[in-house]
N, CA, C and O atoms as a GROMACS GRO file, in nm:
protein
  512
    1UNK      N    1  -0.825   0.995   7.460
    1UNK     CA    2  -0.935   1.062   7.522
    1UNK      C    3  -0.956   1.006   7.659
    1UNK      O    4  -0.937   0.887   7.683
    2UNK      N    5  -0.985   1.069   7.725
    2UNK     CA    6  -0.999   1.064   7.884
    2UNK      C    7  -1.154   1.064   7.909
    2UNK      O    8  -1.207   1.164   7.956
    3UNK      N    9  -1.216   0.967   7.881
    3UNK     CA   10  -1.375   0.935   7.912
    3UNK      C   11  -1.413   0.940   8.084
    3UNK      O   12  -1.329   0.948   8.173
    4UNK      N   13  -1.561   0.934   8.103
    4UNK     CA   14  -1.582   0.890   8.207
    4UNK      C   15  -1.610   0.763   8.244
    4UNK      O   16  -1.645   0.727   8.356
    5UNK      N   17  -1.588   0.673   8.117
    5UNK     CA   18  -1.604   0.499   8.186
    5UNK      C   19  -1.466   0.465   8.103
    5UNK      O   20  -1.421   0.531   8.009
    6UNK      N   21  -1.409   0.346   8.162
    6UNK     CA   22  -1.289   0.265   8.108
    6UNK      C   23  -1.282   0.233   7.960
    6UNK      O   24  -1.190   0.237   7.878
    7UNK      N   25  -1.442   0.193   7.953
    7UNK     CA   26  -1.437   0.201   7.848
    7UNK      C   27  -1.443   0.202   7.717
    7UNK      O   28  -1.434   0.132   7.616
    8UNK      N   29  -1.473   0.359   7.775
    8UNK     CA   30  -1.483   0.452   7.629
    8UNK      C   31  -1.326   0.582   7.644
    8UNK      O   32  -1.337   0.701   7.614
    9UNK      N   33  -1.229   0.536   7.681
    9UNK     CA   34  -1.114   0.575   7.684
    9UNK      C   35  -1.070   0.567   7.537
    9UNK      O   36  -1.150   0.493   7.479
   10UNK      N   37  -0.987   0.609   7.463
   10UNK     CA   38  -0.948   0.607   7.360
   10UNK      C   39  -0.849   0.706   7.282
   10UNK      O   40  -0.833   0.815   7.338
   11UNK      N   41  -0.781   0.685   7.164
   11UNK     CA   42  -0.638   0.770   7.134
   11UNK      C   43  -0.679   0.846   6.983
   11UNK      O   44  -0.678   0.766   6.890
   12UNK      N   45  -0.704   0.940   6.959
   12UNK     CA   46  -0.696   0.953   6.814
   12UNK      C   47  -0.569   0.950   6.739
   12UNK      O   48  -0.472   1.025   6.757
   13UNK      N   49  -0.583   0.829   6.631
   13UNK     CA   50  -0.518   0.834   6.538
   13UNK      C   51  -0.509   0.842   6.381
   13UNK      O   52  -0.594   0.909   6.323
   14UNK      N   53  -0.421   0.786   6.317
   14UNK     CA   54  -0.417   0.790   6.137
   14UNK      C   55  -0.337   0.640   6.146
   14UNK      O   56  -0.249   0.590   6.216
   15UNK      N   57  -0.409   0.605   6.048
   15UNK     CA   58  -0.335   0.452   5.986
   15UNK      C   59  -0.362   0.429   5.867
   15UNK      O   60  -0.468   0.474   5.822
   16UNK      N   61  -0.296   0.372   5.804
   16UNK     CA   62  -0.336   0.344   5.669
   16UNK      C   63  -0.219   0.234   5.632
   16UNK      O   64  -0.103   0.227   5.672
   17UNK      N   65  -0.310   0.133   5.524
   17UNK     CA   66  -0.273   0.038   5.478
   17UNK      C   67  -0.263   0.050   5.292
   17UNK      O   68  -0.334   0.123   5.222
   18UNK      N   69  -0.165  -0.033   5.247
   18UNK     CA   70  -0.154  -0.003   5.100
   18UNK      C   71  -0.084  -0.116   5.051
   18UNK      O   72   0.027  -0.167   5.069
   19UNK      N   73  -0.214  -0.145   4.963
   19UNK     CA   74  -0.181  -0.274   4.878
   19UNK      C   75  -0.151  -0.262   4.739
   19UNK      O   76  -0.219  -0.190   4.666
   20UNK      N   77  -0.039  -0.338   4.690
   20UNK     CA   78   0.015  -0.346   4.537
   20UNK      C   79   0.108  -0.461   4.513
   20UNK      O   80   0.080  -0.575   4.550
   21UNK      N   81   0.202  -0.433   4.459
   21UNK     CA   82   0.329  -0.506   4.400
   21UNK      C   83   0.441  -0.421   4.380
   21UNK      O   84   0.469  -0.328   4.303
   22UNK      N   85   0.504  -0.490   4.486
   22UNK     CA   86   0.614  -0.374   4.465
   22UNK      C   87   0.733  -0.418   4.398
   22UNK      O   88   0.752  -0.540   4.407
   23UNK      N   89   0.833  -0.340   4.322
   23UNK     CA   90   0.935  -0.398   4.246
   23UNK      C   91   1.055  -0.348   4.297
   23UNK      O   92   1.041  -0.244   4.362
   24UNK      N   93   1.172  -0.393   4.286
   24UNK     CA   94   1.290  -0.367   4.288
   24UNK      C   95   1.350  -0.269   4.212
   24UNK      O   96   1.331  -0.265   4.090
   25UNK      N   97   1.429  -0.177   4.278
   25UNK     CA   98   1.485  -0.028   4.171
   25UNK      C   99   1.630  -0.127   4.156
   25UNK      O  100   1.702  -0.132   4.256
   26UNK      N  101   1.671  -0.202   4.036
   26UNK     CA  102   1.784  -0.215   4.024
   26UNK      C  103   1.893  -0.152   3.962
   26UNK      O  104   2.002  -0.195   3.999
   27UNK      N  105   1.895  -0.044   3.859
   27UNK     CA  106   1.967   0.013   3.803
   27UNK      C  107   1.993   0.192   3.898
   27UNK      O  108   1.921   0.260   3.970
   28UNK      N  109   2.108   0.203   3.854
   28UNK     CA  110   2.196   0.308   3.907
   28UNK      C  111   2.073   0.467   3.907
   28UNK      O  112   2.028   0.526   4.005
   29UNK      N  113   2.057   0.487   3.804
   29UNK     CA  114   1.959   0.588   3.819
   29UNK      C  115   1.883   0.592   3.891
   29UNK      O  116   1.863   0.678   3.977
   30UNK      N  117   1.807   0.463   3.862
   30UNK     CA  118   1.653   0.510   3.938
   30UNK      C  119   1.691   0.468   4.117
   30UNK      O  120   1.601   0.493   4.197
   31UNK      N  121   1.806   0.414   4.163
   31UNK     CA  122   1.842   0.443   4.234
   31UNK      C  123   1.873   0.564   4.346
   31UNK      O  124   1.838   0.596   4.460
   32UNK      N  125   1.954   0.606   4.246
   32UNK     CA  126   2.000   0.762   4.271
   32UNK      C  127   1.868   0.853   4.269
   32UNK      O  128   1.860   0.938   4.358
   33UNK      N  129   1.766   0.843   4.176
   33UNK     CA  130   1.653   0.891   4.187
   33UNK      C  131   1.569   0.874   4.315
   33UNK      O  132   1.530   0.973   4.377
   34UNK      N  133   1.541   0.741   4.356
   34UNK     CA  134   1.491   0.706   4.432
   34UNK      C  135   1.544   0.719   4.595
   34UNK      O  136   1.469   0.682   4.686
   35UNK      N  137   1.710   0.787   4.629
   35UNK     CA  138   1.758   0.812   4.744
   35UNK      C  139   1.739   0.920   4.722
   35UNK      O  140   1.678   0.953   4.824
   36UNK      N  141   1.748   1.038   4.640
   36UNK     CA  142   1.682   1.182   4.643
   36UNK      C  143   1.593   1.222   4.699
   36UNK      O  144   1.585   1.300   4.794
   37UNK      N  145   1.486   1.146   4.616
   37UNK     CA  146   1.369   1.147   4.633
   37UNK      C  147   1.294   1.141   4.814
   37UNK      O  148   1.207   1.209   4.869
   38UNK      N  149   1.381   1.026   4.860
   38UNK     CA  150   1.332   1.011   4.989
   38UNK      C  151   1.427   1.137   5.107
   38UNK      O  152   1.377   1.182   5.210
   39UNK      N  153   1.560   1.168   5.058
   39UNK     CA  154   1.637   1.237   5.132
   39UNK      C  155   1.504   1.393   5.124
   39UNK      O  156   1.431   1.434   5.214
   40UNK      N  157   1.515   1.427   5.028
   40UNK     CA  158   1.456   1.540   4.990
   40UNK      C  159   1.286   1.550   5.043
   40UNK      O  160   1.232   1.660   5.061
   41UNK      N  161   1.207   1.404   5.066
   41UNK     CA  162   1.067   1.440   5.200
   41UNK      C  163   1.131   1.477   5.297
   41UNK      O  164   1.128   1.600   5.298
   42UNK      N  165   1.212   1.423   5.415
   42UNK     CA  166   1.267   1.476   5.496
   42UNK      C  167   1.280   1.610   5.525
   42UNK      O  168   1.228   1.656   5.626
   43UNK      N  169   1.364   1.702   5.424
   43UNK     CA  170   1.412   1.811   5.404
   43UNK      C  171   1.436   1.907   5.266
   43UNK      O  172   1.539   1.943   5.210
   44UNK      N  173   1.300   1.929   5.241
   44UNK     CA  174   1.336   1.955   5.082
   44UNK      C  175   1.450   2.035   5.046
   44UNK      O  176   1.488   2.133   5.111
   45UNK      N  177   1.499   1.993   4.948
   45UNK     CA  178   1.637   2.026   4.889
   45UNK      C  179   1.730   2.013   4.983
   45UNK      O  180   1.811   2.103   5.007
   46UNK      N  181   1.727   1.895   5.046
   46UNK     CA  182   1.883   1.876   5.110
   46UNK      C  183   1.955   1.741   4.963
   46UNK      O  184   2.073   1.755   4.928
   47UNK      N  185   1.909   1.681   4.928
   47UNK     CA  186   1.941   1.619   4.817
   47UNK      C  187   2.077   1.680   4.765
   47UNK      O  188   2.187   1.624   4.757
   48UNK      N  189   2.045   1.791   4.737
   48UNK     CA  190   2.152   1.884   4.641
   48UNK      C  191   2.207   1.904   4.757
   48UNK      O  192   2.224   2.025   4.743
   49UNK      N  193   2.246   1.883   4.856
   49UNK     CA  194   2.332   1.991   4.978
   49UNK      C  195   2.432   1.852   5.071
   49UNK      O  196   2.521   1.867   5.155
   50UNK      N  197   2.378   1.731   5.017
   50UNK     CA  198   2.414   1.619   5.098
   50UNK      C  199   2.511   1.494   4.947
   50UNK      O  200   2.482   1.479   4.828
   51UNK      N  201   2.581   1.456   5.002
   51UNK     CA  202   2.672   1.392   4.918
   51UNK      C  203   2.567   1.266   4.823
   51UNK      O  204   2.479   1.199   4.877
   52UNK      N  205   2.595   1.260   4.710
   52UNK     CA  206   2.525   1.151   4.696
   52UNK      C  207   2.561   1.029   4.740
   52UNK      O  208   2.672   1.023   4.793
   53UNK      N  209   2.482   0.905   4.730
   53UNK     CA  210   2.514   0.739   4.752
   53UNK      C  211   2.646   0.711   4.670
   53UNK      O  212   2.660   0.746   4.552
   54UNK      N  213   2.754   0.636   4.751
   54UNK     CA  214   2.924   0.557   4.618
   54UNK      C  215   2.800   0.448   4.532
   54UNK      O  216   2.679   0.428   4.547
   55UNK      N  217   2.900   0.398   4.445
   55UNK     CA  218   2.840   0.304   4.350
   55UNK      C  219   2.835   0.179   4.511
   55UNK      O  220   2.739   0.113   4.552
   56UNK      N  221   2.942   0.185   4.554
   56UNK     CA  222   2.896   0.085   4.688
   56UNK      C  223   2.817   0.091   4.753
   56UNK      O  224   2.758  -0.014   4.777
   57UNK      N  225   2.767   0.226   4.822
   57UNK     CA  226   2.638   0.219   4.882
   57UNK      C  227   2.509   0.217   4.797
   57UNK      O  228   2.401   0.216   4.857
   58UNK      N  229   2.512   0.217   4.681
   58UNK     CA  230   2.417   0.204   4.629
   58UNK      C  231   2.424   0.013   4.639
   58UNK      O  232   2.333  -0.053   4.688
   59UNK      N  233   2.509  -0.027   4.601
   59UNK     CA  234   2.531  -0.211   4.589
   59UNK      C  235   2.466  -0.237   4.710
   59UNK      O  236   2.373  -0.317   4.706
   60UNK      N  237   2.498  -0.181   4.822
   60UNK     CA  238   2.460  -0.235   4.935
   60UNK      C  239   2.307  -0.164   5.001
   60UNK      O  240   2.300  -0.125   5.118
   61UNK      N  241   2.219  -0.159   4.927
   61UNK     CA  242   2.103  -0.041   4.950
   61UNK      C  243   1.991  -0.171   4.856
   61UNK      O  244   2.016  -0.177   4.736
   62UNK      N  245   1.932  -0.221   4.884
   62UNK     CA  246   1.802  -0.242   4.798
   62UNK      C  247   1.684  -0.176   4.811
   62UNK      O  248   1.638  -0.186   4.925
   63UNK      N  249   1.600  -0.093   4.713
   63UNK     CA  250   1.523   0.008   4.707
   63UNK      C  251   1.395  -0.100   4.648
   63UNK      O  252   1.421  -0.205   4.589
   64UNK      N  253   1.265  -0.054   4.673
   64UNK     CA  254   1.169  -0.108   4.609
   64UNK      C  255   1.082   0.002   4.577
   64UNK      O  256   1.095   0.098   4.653
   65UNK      N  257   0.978   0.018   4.464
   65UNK     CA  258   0.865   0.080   4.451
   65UNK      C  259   0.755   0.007   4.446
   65UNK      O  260   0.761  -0.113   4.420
   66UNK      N  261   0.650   0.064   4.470
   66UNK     CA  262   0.536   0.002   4.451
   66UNK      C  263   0.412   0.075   4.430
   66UNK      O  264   0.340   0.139   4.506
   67UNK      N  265   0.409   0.052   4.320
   67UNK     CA  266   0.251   0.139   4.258
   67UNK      C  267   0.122   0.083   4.369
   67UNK      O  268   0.104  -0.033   4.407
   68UNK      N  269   0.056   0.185   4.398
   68UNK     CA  270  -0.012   0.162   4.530
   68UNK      C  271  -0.195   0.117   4.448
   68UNK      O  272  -0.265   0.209   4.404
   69UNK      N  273  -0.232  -0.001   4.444
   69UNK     CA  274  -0.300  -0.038   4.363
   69UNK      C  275  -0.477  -0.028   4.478
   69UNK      O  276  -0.593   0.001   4.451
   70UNK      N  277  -0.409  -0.069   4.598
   70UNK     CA  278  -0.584  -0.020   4.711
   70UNK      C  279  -0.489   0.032   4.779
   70UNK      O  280  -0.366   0.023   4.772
   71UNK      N  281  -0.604   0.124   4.886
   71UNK     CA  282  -0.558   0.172   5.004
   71UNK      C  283  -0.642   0.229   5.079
   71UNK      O  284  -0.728   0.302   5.030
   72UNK      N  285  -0.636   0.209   5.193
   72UNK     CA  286  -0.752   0.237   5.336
   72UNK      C  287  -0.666   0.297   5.427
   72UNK      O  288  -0.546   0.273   5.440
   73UNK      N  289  -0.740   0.380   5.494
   73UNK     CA  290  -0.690   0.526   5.552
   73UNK      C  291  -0.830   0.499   5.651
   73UNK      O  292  -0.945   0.479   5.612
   74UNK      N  293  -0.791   0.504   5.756
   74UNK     CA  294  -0.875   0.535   5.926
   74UNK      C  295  -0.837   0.638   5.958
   74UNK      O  296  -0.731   0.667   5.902
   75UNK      N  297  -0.878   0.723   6.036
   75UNK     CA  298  -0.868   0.836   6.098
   75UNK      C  299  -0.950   0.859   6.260
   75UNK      O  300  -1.063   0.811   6.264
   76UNK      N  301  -0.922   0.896   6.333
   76UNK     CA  302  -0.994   0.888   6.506
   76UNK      C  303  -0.944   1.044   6.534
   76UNK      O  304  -0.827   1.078   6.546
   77UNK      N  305  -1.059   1.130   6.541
   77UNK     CA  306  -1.052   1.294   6.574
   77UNK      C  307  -1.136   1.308   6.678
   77UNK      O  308  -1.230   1.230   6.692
   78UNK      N  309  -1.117   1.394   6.750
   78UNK     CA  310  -1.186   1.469   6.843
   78UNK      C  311  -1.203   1.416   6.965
   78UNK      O  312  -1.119   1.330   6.992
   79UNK      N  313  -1.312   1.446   7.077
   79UNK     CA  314  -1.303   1.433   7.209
   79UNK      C  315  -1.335   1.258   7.218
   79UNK      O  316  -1.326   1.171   7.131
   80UNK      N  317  -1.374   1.251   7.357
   80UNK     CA  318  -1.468   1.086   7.399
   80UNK      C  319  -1.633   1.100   7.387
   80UNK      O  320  -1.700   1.201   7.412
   81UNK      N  321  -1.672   0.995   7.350
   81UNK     CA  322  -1.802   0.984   7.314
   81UNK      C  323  -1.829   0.884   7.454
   81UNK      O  324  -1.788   0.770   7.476
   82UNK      N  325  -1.921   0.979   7.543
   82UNK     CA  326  -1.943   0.911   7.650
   82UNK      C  327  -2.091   0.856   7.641
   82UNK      O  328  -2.166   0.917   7.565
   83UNK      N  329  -2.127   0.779   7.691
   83UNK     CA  330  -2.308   0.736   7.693
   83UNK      C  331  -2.345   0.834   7.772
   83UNK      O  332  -2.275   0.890   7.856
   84UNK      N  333  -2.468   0.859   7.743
   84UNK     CA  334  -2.559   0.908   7.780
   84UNK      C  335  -2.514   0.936   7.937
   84UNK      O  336  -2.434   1.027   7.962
   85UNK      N  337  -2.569   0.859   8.036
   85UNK     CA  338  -2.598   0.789   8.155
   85UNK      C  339  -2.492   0.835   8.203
   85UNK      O  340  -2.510   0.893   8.309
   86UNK      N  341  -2.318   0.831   8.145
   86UNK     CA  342  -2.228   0.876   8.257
   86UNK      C  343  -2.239   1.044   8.255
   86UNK      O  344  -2.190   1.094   8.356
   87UNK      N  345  -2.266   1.090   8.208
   87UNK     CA  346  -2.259   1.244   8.189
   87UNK      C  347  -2.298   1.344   8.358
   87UNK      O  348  -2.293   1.464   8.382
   88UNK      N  349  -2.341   1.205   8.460
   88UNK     CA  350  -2.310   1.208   8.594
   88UNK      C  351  -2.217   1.180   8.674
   88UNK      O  352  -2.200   1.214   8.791
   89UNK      N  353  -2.137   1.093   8.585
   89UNK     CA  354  -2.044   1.005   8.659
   89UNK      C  355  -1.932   1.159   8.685
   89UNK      O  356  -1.906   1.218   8.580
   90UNK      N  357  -1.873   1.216   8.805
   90UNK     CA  358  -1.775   1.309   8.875
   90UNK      C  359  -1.637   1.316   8.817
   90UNK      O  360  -1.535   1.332   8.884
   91UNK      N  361  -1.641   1.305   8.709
   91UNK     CA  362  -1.494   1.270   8.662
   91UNK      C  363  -1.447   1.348   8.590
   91UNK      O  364  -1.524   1.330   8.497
   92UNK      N  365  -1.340   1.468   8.536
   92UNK     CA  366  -1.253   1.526   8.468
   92UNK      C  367  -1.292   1.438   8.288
   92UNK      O  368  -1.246   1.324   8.280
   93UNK      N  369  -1.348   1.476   8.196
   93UNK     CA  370  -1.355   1.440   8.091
   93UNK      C  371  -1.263   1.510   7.926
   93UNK      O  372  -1.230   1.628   7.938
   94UNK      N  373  -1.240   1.470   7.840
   94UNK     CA  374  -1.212   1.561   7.781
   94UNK      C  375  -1.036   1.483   7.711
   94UNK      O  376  -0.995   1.379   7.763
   95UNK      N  377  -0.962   1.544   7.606
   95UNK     CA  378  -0.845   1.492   7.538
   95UNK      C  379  -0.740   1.534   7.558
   95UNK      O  380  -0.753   1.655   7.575
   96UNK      N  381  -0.586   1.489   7.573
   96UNK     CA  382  -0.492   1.575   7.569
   96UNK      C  383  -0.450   1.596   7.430
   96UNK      O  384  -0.454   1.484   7.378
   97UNK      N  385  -0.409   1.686   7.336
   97UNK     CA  386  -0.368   1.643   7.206
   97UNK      C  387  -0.208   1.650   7.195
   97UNK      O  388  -0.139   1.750   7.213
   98UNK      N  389  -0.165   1.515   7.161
   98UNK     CA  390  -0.023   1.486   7.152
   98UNK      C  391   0.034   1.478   7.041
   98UNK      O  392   0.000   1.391   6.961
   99UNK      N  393   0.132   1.566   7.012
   99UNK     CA  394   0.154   1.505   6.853
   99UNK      C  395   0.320   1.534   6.860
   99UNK      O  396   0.383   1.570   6.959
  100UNK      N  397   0.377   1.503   6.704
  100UNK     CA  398   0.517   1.500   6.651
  100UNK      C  399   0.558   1.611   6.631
  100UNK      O  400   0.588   1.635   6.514
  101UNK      N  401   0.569   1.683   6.699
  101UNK     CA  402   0.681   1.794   6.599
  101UNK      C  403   0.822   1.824   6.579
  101UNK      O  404   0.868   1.780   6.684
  102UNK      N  405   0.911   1.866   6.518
  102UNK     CA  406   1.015   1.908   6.457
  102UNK      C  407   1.080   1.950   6.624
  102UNK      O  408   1.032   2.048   6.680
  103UNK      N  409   1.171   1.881   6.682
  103UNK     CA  410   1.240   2.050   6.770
  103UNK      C  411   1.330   2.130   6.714
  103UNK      O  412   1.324   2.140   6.592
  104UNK      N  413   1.437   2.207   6.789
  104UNK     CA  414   1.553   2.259   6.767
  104UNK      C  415   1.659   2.205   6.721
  104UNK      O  416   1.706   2.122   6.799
  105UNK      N  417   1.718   2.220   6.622
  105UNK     CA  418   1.802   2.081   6.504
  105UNK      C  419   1.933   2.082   6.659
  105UNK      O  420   1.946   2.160   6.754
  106UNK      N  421   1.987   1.990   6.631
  106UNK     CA  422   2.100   1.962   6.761
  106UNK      C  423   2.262   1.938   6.605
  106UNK      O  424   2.280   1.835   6.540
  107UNK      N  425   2.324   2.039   6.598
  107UNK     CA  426   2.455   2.023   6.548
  107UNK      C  427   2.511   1.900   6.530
  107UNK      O  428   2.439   1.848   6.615
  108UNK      N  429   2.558   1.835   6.502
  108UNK     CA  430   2.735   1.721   6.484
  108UNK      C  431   2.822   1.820   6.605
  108UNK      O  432   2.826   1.943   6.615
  109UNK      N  433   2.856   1.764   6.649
  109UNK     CA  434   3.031   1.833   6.697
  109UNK      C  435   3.098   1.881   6.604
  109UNK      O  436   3.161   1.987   6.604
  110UNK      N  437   3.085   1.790   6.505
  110UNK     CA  438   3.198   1.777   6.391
  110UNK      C  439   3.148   1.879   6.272
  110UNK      O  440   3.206   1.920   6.172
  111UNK      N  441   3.054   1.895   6.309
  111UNK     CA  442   3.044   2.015   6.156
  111UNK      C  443   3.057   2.163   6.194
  111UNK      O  444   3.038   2.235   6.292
  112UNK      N  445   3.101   2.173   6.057
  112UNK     CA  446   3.142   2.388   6.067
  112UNK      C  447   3.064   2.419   5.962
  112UNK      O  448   3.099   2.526   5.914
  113UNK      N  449   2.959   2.362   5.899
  113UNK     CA  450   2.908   2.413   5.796
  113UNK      C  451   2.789   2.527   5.890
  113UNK      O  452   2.744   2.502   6.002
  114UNK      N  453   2.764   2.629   5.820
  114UNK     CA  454   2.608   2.706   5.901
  114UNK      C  455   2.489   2.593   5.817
  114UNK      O  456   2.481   2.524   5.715
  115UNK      N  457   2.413   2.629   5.931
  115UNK     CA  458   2.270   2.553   5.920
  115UNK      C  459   2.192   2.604   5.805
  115UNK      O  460   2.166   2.722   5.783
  116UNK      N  461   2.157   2.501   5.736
  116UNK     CA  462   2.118   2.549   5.634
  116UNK      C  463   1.945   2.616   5.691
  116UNK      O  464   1.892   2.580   5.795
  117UNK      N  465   1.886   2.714   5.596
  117UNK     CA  466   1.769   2.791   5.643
  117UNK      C  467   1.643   2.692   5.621
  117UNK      O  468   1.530   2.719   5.660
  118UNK      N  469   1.668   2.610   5.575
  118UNK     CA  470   1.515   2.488   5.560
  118UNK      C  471   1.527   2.394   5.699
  118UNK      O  472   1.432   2.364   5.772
  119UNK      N  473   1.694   2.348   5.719
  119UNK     CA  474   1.692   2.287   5.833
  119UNK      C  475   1.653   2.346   5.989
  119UNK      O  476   1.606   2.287   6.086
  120UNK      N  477   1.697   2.497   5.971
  120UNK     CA  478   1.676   2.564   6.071
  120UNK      C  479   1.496   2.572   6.068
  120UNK      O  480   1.457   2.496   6.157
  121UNK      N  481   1.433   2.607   6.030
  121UNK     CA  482   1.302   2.679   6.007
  121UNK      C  483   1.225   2.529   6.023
  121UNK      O  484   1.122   2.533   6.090
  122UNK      N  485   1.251   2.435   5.984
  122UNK     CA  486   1.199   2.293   6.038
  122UNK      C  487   1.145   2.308   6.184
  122UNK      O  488   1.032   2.260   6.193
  123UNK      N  489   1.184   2.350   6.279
  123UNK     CA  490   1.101   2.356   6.428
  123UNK      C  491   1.023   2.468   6.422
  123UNK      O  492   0.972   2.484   6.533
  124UNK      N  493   0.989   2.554   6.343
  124UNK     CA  494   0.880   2.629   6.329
  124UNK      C  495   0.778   2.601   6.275
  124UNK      O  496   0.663   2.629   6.312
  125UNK      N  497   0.809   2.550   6.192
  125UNK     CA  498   0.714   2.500   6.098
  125UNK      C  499   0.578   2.460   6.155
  125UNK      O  500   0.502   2.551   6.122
  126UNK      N  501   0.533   2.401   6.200
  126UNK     CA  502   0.429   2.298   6.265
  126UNK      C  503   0.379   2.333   6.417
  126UNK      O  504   0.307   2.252   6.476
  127UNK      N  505   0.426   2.476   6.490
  127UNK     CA  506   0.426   2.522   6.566
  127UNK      C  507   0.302   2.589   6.536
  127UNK      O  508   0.280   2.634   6.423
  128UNK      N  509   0.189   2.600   6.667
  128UNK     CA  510   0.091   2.703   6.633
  128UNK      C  511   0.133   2.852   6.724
  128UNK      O  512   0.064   2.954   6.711
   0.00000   0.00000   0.00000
């Protein structure tokens, strides 16, 4: 946010913290479960479309879970909260809103496969 004093300048964000115990995925399944699982937030159902982990990359991969036992979540929305008093001060006030989105997927050189329609439709998605 773009205030009229220094400061009351400020960024809206999201943070969050999460406390537990987390354990080690050591067996082959929940392995394999557990690289799905994360391939597939990314891009749902690329899981099925992408090779799975060798028994080697799984050897060489340590996975953990962790049952999320607290957790605190902040959040910072909207414009600057200026005092009172500057609401004279000559200055341009007001937020830019910046955020993450998806672009246009960029190919391999190396691949001839067509784009799959979830990967493609990913830069639309989140577009207003």
């Amino acid at each position: 946010m773009l205030a009229r004093s220094h400061f009351h300048h400020s960024v809206n964000y999201r943070s969050s913290c999460s406390w537990g115990r987390p354990h080690e995925i050591e067996d082959r399944d929940g392995k394999l479960a557990a690289s799905a699982a994360f391939v597939d937030h990314v891009v749902p159902g690329r899981s099925r479309e992408a090779r799975p982990p060798t028994d080697k990359e799984l050897a060489a991969t340590r996975m953990l879970a962790m049952p999320i036992d607290e957790g605190s979540v902040k959040v910072r929305e909207g414009g600057p909260i200026d005092d009172e008093e500057d609401f004279t001060v000559p200055c341009w006030s007001g937020h830019i809103p910046i955020g993450l989105v998806p672009s246009a997927p960029i190919p391999d050189p190396r691949t001839h496969e067509p784009m799959p329609s979830a990967i493609r439709d990913m830069a639309g998605r989140h577009r207003d």
